[in-house]
C-alpha positions in Angstrom: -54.1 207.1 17.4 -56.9 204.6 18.5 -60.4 206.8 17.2 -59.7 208.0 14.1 -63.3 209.3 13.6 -66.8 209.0 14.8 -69.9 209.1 12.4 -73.1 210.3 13.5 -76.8 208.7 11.5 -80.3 210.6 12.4 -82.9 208.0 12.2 -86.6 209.6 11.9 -89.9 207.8 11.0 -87.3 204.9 9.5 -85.6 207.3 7.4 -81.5 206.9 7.7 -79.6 210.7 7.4 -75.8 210.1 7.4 -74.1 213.0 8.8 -70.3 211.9 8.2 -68.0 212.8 5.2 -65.2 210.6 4.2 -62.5 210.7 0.9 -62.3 207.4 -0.7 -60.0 206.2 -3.3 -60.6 207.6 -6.5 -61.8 210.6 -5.5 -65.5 208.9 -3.8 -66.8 211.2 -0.9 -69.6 209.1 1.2 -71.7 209.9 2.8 -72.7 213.0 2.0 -73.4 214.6 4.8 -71.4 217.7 4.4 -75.1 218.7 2.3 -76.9 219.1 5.6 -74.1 221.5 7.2 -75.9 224.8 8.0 -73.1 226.9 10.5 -70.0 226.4 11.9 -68.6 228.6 14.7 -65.6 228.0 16.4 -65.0 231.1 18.7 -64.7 229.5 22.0 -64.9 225.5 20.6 -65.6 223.7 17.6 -69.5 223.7 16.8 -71.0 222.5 13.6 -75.3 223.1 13.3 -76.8 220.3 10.8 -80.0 220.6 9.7 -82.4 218.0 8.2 -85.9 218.7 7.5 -87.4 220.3 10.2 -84.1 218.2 12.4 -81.7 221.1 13.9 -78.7 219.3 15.6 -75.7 220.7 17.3 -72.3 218.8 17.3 -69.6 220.5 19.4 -66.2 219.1 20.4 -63.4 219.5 23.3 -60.4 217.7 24.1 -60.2 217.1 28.0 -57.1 219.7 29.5 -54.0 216.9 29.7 -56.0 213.6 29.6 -56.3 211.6 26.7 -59.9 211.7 26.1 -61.7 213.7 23.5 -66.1 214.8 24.5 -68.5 214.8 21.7 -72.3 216.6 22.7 -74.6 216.5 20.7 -78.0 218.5 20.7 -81.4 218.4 19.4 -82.4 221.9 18.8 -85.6 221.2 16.8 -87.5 218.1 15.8 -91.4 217.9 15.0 -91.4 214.3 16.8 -88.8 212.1 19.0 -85.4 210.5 16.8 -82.7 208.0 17.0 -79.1 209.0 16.9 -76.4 206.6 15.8 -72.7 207.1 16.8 -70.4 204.8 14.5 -66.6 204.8 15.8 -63.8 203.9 13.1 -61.0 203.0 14.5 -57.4 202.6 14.0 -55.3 201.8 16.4 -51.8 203.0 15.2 -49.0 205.3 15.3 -49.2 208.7 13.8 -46.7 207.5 11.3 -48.4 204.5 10.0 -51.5 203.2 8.4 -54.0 200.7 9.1 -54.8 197.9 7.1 -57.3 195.3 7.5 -55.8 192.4 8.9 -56.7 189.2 10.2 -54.3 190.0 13.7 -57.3 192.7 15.1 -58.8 191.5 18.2 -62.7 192.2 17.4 -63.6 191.1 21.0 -65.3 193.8 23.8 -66.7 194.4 27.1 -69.9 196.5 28.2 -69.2 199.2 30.2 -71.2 201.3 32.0 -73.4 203.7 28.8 -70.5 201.8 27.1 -67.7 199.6 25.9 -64.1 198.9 25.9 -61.9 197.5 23.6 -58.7 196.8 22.3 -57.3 196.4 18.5 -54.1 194.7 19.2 -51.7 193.9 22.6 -49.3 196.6 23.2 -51.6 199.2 22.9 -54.4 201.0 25.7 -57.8 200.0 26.0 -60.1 202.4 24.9 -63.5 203.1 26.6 -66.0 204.8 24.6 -69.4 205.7 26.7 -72.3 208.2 27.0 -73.7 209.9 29.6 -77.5 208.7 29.6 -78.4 205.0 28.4 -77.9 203.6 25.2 -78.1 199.9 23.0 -74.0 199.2 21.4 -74.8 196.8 18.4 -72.1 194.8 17.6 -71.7 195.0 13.9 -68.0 194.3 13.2 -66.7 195.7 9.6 -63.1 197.3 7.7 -64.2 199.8 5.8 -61.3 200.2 3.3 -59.3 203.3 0.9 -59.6 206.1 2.9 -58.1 208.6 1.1 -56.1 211.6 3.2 -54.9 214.6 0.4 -52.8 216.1 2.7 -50.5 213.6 3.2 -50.9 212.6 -1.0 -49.2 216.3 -1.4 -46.4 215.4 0.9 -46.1 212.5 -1.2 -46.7 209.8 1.8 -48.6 207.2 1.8 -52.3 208.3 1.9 -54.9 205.5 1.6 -56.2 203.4 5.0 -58.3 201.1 6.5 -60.4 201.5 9.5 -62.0 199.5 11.5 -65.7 199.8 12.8 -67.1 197.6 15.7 -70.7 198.2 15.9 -72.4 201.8 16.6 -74.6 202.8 19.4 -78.1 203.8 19.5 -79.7 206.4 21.8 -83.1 207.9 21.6 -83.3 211.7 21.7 -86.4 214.5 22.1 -86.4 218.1 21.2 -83.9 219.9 23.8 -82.3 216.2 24.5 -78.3 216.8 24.6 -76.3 213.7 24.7 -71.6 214.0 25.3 -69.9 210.7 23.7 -66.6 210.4 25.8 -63.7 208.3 24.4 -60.8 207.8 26.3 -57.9 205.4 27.6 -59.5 205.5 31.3 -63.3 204.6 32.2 -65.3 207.5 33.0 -66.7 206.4 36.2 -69.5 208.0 36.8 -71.3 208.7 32.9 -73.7 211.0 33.9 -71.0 213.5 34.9 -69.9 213.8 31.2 -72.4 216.7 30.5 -71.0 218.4 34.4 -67.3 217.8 32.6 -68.1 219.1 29.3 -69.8 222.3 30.7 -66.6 222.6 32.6 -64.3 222.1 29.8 -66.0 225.0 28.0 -65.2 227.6 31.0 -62.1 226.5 30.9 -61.5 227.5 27.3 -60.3 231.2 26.2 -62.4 232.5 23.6 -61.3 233.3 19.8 -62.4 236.8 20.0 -58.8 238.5 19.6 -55.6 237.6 17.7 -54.1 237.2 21.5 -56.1 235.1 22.5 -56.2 233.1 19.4 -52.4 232.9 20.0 -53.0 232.1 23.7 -55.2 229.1 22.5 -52.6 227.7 20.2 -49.6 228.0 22.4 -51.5 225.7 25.2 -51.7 223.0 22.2 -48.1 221.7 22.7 -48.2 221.3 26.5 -48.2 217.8 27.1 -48.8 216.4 30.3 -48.1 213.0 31.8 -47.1 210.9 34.7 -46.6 214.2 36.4 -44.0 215.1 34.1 -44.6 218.1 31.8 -43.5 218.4 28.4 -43.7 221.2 25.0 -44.0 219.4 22.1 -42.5 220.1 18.6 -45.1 220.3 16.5 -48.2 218.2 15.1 -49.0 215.4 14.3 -46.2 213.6 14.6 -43.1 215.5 16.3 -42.3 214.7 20.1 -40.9 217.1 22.8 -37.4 217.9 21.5 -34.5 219.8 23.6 -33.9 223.1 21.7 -37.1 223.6 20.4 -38.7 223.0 24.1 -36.1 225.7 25.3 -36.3 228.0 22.4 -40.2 228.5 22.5 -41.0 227.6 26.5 -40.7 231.2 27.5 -43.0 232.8 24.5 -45.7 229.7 25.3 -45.8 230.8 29.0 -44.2 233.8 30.4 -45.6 235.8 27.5 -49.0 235.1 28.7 -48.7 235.3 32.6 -48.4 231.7 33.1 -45.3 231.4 35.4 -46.6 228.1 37.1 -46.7 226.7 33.4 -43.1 227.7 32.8 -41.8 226.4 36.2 -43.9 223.2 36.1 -41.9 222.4 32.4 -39.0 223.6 33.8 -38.5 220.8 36.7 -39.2 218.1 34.1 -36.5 219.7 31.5 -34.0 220.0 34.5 -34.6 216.6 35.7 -34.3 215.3 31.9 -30.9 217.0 31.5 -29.5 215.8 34.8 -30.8 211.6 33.7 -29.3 212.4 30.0 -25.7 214.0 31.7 -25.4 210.7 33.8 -26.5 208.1 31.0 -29.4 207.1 32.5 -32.0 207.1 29.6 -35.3 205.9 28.8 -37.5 207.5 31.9 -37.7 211.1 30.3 -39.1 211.8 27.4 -36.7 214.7 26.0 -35.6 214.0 22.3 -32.2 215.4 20.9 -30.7 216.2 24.1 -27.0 215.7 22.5 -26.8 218.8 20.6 -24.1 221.0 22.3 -26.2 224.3 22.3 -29.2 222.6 24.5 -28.2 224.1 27.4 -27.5 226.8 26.3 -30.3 227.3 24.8 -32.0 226.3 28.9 -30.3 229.1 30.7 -30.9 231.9 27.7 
């Protein structure tokens, strides 16, 4: 995980209003900004309405169909005069089964980007380019913020406090009916602008939450996984890979049972090709977990 979370600051007639929420250590939310949370609908993506005064903001959020990049847009419904938005990244730079803690090994240095910048934590991992589609100021303001505090993982009795790092945050000026998409992502977006054209695009894409199907629909196109032209199911979130049996065992009701054939042949070729490297001892290209269990293939030809 390289963003762990981006936190959003409306700046009108000098006055600061911090949108984010975070748990701290001993039970310490800030900000606050949960107080300004007026609607949150979620029928065909995430959207959550603020409102601040006479400020009405939009946030909604989409993950990018097999490419590791997630779109933030944000806009300005209402305002009675022009505002600044500030977009402060915390990042972290780890596997799902770790933490972060503040260090003296992070690599503060990036590069500007087009509406952007790149940077990378520490050698091993990707780059990651953060950029917006219209012109902005990135002020470098390097900081660990430190304790977050995750009660999920405190009632699985894992560790549950972390440090994340924050480079800087950027700064874009916004009018009434302004909308602004924050792309983060392992790849440059070449051309910025498009981010809005992409987002729109991702939304058509989606199938709305307007049925239980289709809410079932939604959640069974969660665990494809594509990459390097090979296509994988995963186990489950946040941390479980694409295992054997439990690709086998659940690829037909994630595809066939919703008329998506080229889905279930697409996996298929990877799975066979995975078998085949795991039969001759080649390992290490595919990505198939658990592949020694006698009743894999079994469970492949069901």
């Amino acid at each position: 995980m390289l963003l762990s979370s981006l936190d959003e600051t409306i700046i009108q007639h000098g006055a600061e209003f911090n949108l984010g929420l975070h748990k701290y250590q001993g039970s310490v939310f800030s900000p606050n900004g949960h107080k300004y949370i007026r609607e949150f609908d979620c029928e065909r993506i995430p959207k959550t309405t603020y409102r601040v005064g006479g400020i009405v903001l939009t946030k909604e959020k989409i993950f990018v169909y097999h490419e590791n990049r997630i779109l933030i847009r944000y806009t300005l419904v209402e305002a009675h005069s022009p505002i600044k938005l500030l977009l402060k990244p915390y990042l972290a730079f780890r596997s799902v089964r770790q933490y972060t803690k503040e260090n003296s090994n992070a690599n503060r240095d990036y590069q500007p980007i087009e509406n952007g910048i790149k940077t990378c934590m520490y050698s091993g991992y990707p780059e990651l380019f953060m950029q917006l589609n219209k012109k902005n100021e990135f002020q470098f303001a390097p900081n660990w913020y430190k304790n977050f505090e995750y009660p999920k993982e405190q009632e699985r009795g894992y560790e549950a406090h972390e440090d994340l790092y924050v480079p800087g945050y950027f700064k874009i000026d916004m009018k009434p009916g302004d909308s602004i998409v924050f792309s983060a992502g392992i790849t440059e977006v070449v051309v910025p602008r498009q981010l809005k054209q992409i987002f729109e695009k991702g939304i058509l894409d989606r199938t709305p939450r307007n049925s239980f199907f289709n809410c079932l629909k939604n959640s069974a196109h969660q665990f494809h996984n594509k990459q390097n032209g090979e296509h994988y199911i995963l186990a489950g979130y946040p941390w479980f890979k694409c295992r054997a049996r439990d690709m086998f065992i659940s690829l037909p009701g994630l595809t066939l049972a919703v008329n998506e054939t080229h889905e279930f042949e697409s996996v298929m070729d990877t799975a066979q090709a995975a078998m085949r490297s795991f039969m001759k001892g080649e390992m290490g290209r595919y990505k198939v977990c658990e592949s020694e269990h006698p009743d894999v293939l079994l469970w492949a030809i069901w």
